[in-house]
ZAMARGU-4260 file (C-alpha; in steps of 0.2 Angstrom, whole numbers, plus 5000, padded with zeros to 4 digits):
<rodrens>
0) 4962/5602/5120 | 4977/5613/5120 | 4991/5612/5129 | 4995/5624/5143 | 5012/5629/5134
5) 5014/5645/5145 | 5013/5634/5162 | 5024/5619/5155 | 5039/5635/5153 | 5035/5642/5169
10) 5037/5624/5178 | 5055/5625/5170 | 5070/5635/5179 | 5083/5644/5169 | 5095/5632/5165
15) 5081/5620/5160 | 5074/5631/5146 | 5090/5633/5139 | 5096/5614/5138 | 5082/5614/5125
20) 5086/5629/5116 | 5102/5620/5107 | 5103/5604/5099 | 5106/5587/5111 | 5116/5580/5095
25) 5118/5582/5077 | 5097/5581/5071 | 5089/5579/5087 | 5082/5590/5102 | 5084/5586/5118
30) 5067/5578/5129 | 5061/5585/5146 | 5049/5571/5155 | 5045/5583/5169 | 5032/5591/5154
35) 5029/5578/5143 | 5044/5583/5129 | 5049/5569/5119 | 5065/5569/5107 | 5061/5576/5092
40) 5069/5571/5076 | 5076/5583/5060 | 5082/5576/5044 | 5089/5585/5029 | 5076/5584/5016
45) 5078/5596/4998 | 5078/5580/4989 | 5075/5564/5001 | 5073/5562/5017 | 5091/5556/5023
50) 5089/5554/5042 | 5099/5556/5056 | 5118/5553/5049 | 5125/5567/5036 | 5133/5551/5025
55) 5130/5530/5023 | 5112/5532/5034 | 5099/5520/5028 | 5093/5518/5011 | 5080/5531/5005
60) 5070/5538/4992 | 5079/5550/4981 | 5067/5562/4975 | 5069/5573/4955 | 5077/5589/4962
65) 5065/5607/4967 | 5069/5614/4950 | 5063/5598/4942 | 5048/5597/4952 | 5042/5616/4952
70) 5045/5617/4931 | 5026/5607/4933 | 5022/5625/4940 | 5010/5613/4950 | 5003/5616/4966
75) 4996/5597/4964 | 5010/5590/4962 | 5020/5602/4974 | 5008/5593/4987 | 5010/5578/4983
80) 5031/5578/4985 | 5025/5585/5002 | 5015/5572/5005 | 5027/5556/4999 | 5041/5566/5010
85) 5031/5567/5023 | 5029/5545/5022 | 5047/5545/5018 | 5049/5555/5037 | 5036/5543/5046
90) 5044/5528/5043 | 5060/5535/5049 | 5052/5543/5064 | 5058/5560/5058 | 5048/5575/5067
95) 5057/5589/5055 | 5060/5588/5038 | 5072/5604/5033 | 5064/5609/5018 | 5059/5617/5005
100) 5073/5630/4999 | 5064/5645/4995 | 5079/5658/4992 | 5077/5665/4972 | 5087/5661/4958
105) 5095/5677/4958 | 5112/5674/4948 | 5112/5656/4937 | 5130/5654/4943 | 5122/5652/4961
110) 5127/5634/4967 | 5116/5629/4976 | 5102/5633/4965 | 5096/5614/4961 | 5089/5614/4978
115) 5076/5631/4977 | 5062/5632/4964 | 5064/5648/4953 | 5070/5665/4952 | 5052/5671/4954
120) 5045/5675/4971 | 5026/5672/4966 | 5030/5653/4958 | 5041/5650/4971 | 5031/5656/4986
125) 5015/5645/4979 | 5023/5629/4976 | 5032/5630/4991 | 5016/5634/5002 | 5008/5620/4993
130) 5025/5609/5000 | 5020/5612/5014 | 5005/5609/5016 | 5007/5592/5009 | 5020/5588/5024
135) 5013/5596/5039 | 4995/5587/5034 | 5004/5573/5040 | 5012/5580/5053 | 5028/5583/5047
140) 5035/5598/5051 | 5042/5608/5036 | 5056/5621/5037 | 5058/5636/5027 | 5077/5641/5022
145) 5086/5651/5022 | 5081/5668/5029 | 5087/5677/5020 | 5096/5684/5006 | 5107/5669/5005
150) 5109/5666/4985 | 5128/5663/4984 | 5138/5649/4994 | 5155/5657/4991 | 5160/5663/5008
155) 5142/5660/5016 | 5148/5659/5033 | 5155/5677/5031 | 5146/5687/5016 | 5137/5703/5021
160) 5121/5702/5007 | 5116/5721/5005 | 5099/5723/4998 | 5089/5738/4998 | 5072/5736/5008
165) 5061/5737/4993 | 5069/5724/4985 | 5072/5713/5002 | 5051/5714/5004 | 5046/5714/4986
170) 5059/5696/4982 | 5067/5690/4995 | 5056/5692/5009 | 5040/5685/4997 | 5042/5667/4996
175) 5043/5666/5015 | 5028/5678/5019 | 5016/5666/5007 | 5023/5649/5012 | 5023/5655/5033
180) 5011/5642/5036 | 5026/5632/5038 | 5030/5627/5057 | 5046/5629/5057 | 5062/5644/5047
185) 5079/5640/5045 | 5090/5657/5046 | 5104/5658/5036 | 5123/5659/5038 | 5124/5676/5027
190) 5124/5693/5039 | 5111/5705/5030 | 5113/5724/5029 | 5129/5722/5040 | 5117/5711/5054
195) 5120/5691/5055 | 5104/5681/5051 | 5104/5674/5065 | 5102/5691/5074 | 5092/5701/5062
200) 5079/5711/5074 | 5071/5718/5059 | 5069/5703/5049 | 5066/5689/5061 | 5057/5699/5075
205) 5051/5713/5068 | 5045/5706/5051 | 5043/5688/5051 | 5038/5688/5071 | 5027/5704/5072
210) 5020/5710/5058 | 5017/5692/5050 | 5013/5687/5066 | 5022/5670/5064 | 5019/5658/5078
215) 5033/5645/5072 | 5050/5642/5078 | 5065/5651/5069 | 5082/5640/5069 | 5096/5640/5065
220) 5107/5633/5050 | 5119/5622/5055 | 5134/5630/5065 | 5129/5646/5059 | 5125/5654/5078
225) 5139/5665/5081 | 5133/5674/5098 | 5124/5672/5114 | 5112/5687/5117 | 5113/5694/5102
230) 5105/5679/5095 | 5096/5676/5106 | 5089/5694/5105 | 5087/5693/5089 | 5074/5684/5087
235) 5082/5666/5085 | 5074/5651/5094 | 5087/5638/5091 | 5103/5633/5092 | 5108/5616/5079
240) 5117/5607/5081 | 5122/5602/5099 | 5126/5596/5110 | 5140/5612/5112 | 5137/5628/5105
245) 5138/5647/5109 | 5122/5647/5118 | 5122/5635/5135 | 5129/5643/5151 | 5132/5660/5142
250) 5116/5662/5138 | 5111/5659/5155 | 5123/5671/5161 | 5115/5682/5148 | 5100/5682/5157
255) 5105/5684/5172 | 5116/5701/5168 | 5101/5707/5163 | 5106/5706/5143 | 5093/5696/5140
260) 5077/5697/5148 | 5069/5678/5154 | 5052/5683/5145 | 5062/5682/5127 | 5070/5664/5133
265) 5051/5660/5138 | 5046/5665/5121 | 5060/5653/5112 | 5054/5639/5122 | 5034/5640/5120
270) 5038/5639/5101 | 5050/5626/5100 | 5035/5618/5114 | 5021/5622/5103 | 5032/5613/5087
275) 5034/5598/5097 | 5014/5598/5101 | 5012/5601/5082 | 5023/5584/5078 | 5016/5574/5092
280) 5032/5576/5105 | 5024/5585/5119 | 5011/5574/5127 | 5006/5558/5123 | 5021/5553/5109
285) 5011/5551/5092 | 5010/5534/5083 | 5020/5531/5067 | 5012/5521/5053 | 5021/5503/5049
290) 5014/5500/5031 | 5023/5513/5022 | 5028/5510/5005 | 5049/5503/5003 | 5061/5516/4993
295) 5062/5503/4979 | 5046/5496/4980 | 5034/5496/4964 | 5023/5512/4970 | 5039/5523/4975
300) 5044/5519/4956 | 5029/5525/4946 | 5029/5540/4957 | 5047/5544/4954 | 5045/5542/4938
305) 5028/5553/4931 | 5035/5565/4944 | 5052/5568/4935 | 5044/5565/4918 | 5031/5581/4920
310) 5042/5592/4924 | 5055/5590/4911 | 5056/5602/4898 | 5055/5601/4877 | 5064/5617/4873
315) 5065/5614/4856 | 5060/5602/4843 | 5061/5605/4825 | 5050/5595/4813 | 5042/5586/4829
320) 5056/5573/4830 | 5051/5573/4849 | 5042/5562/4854 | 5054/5550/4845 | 5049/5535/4836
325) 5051/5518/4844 | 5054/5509/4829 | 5071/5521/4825 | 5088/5517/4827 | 5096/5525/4839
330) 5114/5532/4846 | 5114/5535/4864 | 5129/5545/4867 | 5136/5554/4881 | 5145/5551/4899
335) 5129/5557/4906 | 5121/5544/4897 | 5131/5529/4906 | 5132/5541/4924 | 5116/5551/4924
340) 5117/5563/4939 | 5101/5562/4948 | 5107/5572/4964 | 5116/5590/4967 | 5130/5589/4980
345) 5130/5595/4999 | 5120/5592/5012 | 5105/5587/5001 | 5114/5571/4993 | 5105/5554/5001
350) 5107/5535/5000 | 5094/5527/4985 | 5092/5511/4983 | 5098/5514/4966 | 5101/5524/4951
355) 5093/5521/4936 | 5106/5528/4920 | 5099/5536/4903 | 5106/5521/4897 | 5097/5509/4907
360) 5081/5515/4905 | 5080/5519/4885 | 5088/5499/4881 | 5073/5492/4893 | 5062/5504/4883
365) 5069/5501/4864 | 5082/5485/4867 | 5099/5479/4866 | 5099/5479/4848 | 5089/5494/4845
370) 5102/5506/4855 | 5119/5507/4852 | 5126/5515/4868 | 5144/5525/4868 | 5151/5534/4881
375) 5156/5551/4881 | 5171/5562/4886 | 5177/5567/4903 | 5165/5579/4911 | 5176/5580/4930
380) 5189/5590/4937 | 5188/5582/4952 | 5187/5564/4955 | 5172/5555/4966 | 5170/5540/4975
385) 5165/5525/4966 | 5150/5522/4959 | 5144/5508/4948 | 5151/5493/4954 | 5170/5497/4949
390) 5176/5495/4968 | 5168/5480/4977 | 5168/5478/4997 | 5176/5462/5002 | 5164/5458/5015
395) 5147/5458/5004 | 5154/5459/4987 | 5143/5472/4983 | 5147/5488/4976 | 5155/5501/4988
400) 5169/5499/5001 | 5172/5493/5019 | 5177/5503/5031 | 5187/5499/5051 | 5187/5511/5062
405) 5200/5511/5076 | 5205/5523/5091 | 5223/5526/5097 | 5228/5511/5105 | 5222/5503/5087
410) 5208/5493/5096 | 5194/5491/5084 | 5177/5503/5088 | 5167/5498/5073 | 5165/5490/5054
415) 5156/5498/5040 | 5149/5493/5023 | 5148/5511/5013 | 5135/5507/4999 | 5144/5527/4992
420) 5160/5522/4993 | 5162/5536/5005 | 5159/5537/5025 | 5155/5553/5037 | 5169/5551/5054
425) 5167/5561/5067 | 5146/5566/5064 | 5139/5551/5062 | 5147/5541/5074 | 5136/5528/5087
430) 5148/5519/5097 | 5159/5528/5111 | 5176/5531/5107 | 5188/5542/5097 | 5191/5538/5080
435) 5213/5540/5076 | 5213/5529/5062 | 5200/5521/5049 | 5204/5507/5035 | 5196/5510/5019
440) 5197/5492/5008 | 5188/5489/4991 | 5191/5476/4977 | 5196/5484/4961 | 5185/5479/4945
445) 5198/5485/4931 | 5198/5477/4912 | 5213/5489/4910 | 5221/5503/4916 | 5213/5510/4932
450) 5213/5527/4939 | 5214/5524/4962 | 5212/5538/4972 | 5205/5544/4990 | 5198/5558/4998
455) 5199/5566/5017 | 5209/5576/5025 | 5222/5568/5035 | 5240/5558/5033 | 5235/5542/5021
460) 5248/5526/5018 | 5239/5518/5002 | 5243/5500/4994 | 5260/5499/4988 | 5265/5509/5003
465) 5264/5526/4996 | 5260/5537/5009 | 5256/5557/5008 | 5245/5572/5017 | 5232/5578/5012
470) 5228/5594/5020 | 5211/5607/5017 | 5211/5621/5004 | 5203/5635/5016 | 5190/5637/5007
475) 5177/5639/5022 | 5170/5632/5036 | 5163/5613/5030 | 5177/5611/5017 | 5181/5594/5028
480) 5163/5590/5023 | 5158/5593/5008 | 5173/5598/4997 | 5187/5587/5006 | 5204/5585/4998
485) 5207/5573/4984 | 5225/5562/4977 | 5223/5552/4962 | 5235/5540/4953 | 5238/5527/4941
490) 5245/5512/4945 | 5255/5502/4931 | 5241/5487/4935 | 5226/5490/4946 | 5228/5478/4962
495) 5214/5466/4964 | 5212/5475/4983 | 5215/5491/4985 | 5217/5496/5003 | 5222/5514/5012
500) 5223/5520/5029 | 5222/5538/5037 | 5225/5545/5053 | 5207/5555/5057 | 5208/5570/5068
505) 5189/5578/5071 | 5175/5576/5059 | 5177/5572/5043 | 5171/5564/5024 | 5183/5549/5019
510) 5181/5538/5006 | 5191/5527/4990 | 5191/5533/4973 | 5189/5520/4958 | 5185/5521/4938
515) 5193/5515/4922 | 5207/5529/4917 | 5202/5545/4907 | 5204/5541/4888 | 5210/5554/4876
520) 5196/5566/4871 | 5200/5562/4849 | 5198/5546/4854 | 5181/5547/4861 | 5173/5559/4849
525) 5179/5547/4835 | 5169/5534/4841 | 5153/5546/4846 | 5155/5549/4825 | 5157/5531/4823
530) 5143/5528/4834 | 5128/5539/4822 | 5133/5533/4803 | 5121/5518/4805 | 5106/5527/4818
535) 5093/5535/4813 | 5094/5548/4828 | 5106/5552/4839 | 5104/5557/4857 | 5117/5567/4867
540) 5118/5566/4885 | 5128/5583/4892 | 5127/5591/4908 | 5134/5597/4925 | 5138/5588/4940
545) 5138/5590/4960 | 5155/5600/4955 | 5144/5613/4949 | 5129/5611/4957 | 5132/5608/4976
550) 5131/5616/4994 | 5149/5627/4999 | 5155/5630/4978 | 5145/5644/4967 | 5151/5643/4947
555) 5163/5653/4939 | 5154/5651/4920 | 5137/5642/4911 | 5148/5630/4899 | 5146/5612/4899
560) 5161/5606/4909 | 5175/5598/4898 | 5172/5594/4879 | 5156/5591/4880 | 5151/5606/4867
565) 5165/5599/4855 | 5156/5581/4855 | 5139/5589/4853 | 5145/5600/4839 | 5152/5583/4829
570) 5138/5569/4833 | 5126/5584/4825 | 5137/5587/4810 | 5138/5568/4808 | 5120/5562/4811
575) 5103/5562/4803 | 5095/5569/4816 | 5100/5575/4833 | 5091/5577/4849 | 5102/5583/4865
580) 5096/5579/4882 | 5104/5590/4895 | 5106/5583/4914 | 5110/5599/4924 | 5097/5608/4937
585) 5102/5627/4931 | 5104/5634/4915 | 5118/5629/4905 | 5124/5639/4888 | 5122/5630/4871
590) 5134/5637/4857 | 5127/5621/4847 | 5108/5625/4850 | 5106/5630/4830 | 5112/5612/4823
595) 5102/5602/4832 | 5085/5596/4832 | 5077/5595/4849 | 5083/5599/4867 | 5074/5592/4880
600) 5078/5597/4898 | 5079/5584/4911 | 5087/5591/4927 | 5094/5580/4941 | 5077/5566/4938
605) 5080/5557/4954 | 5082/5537/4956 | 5071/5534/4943 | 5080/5545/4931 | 5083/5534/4915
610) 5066/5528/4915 | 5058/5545/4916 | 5070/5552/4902 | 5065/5539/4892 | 5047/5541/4895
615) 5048/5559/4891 | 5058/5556/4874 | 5046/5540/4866 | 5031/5551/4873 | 5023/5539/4886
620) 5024/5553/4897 | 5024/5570/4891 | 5038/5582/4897 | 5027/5597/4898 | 5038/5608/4909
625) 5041/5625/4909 | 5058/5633/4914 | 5058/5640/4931 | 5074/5650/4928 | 5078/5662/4913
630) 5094/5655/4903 | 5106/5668/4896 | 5113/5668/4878 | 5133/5669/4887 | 5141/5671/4903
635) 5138/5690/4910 | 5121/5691/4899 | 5111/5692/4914 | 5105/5706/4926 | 5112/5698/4944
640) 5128/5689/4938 | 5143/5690/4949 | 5141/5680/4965 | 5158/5684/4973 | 5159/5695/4990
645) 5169/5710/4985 | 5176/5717/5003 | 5164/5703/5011 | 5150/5710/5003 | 5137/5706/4989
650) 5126/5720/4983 | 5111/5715/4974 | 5113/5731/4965 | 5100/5726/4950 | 5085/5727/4962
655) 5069/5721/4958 | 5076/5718/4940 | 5082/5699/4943 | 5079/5686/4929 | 5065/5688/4917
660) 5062/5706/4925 | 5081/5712/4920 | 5079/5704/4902 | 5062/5712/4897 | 5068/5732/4905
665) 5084/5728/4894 | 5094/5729/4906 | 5101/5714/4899 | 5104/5705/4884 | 5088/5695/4875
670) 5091/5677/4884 | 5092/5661/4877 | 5074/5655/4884 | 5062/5664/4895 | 5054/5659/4909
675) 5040/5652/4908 | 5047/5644/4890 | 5042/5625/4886 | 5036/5617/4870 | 5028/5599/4878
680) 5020/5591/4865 | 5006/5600/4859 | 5003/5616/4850 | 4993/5629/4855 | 4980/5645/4850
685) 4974/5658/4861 | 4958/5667/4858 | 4943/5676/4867 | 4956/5688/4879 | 4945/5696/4892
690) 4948/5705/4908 | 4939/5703/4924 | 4941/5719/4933 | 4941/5719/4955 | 4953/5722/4968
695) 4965/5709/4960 | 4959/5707/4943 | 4957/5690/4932 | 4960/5685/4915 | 4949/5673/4904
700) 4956/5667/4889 | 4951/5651/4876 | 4966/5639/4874 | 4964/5627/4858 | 4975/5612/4857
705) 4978/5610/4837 | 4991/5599/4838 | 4991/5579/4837 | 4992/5572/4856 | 4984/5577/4872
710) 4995/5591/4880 | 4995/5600/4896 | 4997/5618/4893 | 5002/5632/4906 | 4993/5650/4904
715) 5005/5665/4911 | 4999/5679/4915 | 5012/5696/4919 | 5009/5712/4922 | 5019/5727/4915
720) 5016/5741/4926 | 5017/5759/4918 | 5028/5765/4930 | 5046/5765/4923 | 5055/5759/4937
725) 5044/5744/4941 | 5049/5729/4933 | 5036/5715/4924 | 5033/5703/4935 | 5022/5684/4935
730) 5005/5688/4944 | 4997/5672/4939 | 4994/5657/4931 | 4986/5640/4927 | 4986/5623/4919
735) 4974/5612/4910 | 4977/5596/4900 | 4968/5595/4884 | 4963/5584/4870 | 4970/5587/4852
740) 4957/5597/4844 | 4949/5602/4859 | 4947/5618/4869 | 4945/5625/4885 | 4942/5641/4893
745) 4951/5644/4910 | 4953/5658/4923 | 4970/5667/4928 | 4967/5673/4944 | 4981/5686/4947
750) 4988/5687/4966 | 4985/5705/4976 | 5001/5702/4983 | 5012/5707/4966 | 5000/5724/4964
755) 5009/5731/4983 | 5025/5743/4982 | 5033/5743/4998 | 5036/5761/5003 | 5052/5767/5008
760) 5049/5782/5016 | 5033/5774/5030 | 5043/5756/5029 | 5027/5750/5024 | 5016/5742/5010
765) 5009/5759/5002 | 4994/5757/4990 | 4992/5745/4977 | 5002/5749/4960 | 4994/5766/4950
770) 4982/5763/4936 | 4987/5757/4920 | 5000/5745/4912 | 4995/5730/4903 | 4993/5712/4906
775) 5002/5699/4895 | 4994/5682/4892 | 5009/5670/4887 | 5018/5656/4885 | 5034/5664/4892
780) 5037/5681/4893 | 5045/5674/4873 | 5030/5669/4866 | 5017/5682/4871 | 5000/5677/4865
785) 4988/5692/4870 | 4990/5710/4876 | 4978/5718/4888 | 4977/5734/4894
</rodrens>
């Protein structure tokens, strides 16, 4: 039976409505028991589901990040992370889970690409649809973000993207329009076309609203409301967080001036009504299930695991070194290796139960003896809190620090064991009080010299007495958050406690930094040379970190960060064989790629990371990935590249031609790998190309496994309209998983969608694409294995 949602608004008065159009706290919603509304729950969720506190909440699972996931190009296994997510939500009682990011890869330097699937609209708006139905079967809602156009995080909470309204419906717009069965939208911070996204008429009403005929809720990002009617008018729904905010009493006077009519404020509220019906929060509260697997617990593992494994990518592998042989000898080198980064940075990091290193799992694979692991050279400019057991808290002896909170008349409001070595103050809060100071404490774990630091902005007195400001940069609204000040030093002994204390003023990140001091980078190298002369392979582990990839900070270039191209380019000159594993989300440039053997590409793998890189390289699991993002040859080689505001403004003057599109018009330079590229661990023929003609037409084609281990191959298919100024573009694809020797014969069903043209002049879809052009049958708009006209 369905709920009366119309009556349930009209039994409401004003003031009523709008108390439930902005947030009660940080990630809930506010209840009503005069209809039946319960609290409903929103959790961060790209890569875990975090839960109600931004930093130190409960422990969780921490999930291989979206590139990872949608390099299966998968809708199975899309699914199924919807479906684990949706367990992770339950046994939280989380209602909302804000996810999956759905904006395109548009330039590789954006930074918080590691969260959103691809540069493709087609790949991204399927494996995203298929996300979402894996959660909301559960009853889990999902939440599309970020409407839209919001591919750079330099000055989000001020950049005007201008995009022309072709390329805002064909791109931009796509992913959203296929994955709308989602029952909730995050708007973004950016304006668009000179409109905030909060307020955009066009998109949110007109678009997403009318012609889409969306019956979900449209919210806001966090603090990114800047307007009462406006916004209201606009087609937003909700205000997060709360409980303050711009809506409130103006937006009742808003009303009640007449700028906004109380039939768009009924509107808001039936949608956020009918969400909470949805989720089971309106009515009879639903019931959440008890027996749901633990973050650490045996099944979570295997999951992790195959699911970071799959999508890992071979992207090259001369002489078939990969899968590698168990029996060799082997240097494992690299401060990746020893710190593998299994998470981007932002408001999409979590709390695992652990972190399992390259390092970790190829010894529990091969053994102690087997292994010979060496650290690598400095790959930070910015210190982090730390990790790995360096600092200790006094009160559990377990890795991480204690932190006291205290309020002006120094009375103590609450104690905490921060597992991160770093603690949210000010958001996260549960008792009552004002925080004025906090007490960070740790036990220092140094076998020599010791670099100590802190981070948070405020006035810090550290051991020995030292005491200093630390004050934020200006580099936008969250910097207190997510890109907090840093002081580092090095103490002539470390202290067998380090203690600091800082005065707190408003919401902030705190936390105590710890790690042996940097070595000189010679020295390290040497020892990487050292390391190979008695292996049989070496493996190089190089990547990025949440420096790079993160929430608030694009990049500025695709280089490996530090010497890591210098170490690379002397273990390969010194070894027999060399097999380079790279640990980054994004593409990432490789002046080395000629004199090494194999390259296998592991993004940010997730808890289970070690283990699953070393399934993928001894071939338990096969890495048959395929890259979601076109890699350039060199900074600038791509056809969106800059992703700076010039006069507050972006323009995405390449159009339509993003990625793979720009490369093959030659609009710029030949990349390093396509999209689409991956080797796995098979090899393939393609015979018996036929087209089946209709309104959105089919390709049939005969793939023959003729290599020596089952292999799971992906068929592309891309159409290459005759018109000039229409770019190539994905219009389908599938998998199957074949026995060496074997074939089989599978059906690309290409999508009607990609044969449109929006029409400039009616604002409209116009007919589908004229007659002719060719389809392409490949793997990889690099390895094209059949034309069709």
């Amino acid at each position: 039976m369905t709920t009366d949602l119309a009556a349930l608004v009209k039994s409401l008065d004003l003031p009523a409505k709008v108390r439930l159009l902005t947030g009660a706290t940080a990630f809930t919603l506010a209840d009503d028991p005069s209809i039946g509304l319960h609290e409903m729950r929103f959790s961060d969720g790209p890569t875990g589901v975090r839960g109600l506190k931004f930093i130190g909440g409960r422990v969780v699972t921490l999930f291989p990040n979206a590139t990872l996931l949608a390099s299966t190009w998968d809708d199975a296994t899309a699914y199924e992370v919807g479906r684990l997510l949706a367990e992770e939500a339950m046994a939280q009682r989380i209602h909302v889970v804000l996810g999956p990011t759905i904006n395109l890869h548009r330039s590789p330097l954006g930074g918080r690409l590691f969260e959103a699937y691809s540069e493709d609209p087609l790949l991204t708006g399927k494996l995203a649809a298929a996300y979402v139905r894996g959660l909301q079967d559960s009853g889990v809602a999902a939440c599309l973000k970020h409407l839209v156009a919001n591919e750079s995080e330099t000055e989000r909470n001020f950049m005007n993207s201008v995009v022309d309204e072709k390329t805002l419906h064909e791109l931009y717009l796509l992913p959203f329009e296929i994955a709308a069965d989602a029952w909730s939208i995050m708007a973004a911070y950016n304006d668009v076309n000179g409109v905030a996204a909060t307020e955009q008429q066009y998109v949110n009403n007109e678009i997403v609203k009318g012609a889409w005929g969306y019956d979900g809720l449209i919210m806001s990002d966090w603090f990114a409301t800047k307007t009462a009617g406006p916004a209201a008018n606009g087609g937003l729904d909700l205000v997060m967080p709360g409980p303050g905010g711009p809506w409130g009493d103006a937006l009742v006077a808003a009303v009640e001036s007449g700028e906004v009519e109380e039939s768009t404020i009924d509107d808001h509220v039936i949608r956020l009504l009918r969400l909470a019906e949805r989720v089971g929060a309106l009515g009879e509260a639903r019931a959440w299930p008890s027996d749901l697997p633990k973050p650490d617990s045996p099944v979570r593992r295997q999951q992790l695991t195959e699911l970071a494994a799959r999508g890992m990518t071979v992207l090259k592998n001369d002489h078939d070194l990969l899968p590698l042989d168990r029996s060799a000898a082997v240097a494992l080198i690299g401060r990746h290796a020893l710190e593998t980064i299994d998470m981007g940075g932002g408001s999409a990091g979590v709390n695992p139960p652990y972190q399992v290193s390259v390092a970790e799992g190829l010894v529990e694979q091969l053994g102690a003896g087997q292994v010979t692991v060496v650290d690598g050279v400095s790959v930070r400019t910015r210190p982090v809190p730390a990790r790995g057991g360096f600092l200790t808290a006094p009160s559990t002896g377990a890795p991480g620090i204690d932190v006291i909170l205290l309020d002006a008349a120094g009375n103590e409001l609450e104690r905490r064991f921060c597992a991160q070595a770093k603690t949210m103050i000010g958001m996260d809060d549960d008792f009552t009080g004002t925080v004025a100071t906090a007490r960070l404490v740790a036990d220092v774990h140094a076998d020599g010299p010791a670099e100590l630091g802190v981070l948070g902005i405020g006035r810090w007195t550290v051991t020995g007495g030292e005491e200093f400001e630390l004050v934020a940069a200006g580099t936008g609204i969250g910097e207190e958050v997510l890109t907090p000040p840093v002081r580092t030093f090095t103490p002539d002994a470390a202290p067998g406690r380090f203690e600091a204390t800082v005065t707190v003023d408003g919401m902030g990140l705190y936390g105590l930094i710890g790690h042996a001091a940097t070595r000189e980078t010679v020295d390290v190298i040497d020892d990487a040379v050292r390391a190979v002369a008695g292996a049989d392979v070496a493996v190089v582990v190089v990547g990025l970190t949440e420096e790079q990839e993160t929430e608030s900070v694009d990049k500025s270039t695709l280089e490996l960060p530090g010497a890591q191209d210098q170490l690379v380019e002397a273990v390969a000159g010194a070894a027999r064989r060399t097999v380079v594993v790279v640990n980054a989300a994004t593409p990432v440039l490789m002046p080395w790629l000629d004199r090494v053997d194999a390259v296998l590409w592991a993004g940010l793998p997730g808890q289970e990371g070690g283990h699953a890189v070393a399934a993928a390289l001894l071939g338990d699991i096969e890495p048959a990935g395929r890259l979601v993002t076109t890699f350039p040859s060199a900074d600038g080689a791509s056809p969106a590249w800059s992703v700076t505001p010039v006069g507050g403004q972006v323009a995405y003057g390449e159009k339509t031609f993003v990625g793979y599109r720009g490369h093959a018009a030659a609009r710029a330079p030949e990349p390093a790998f396509w999209l689409g590229h991956g080797l796995g661990y098979g090899e393939w023929e393609y015979s018996d190309v036929r087209l089946v003609t209709g309104d959105a037409p089919s390709i049939t084609v005969t793939v023959r496994n003729v290599g020596r281990r089952v292999s799971r191959e992906v068929v592309q298919v891309y159409l290459r309209p005759v018109e000039r100024d229409e770019p190539v573009r994905l219009v389908g694809w599938t998998s199957v998983t074949v026995e060496p020797g074997k074939s089989a014969r599978v059906t690309v069903h290409t999508d009607r969608r990609l044969w449109r043209r929006w029409d400039v002049e009616s604002h409209s879809w116009a007919a589908r694409l004229a007659d002719g052009g060719e389809f392409l049958v490949a793997r990889g708009l690099g390895d094209i294995r059949a034309t069709v006209s």
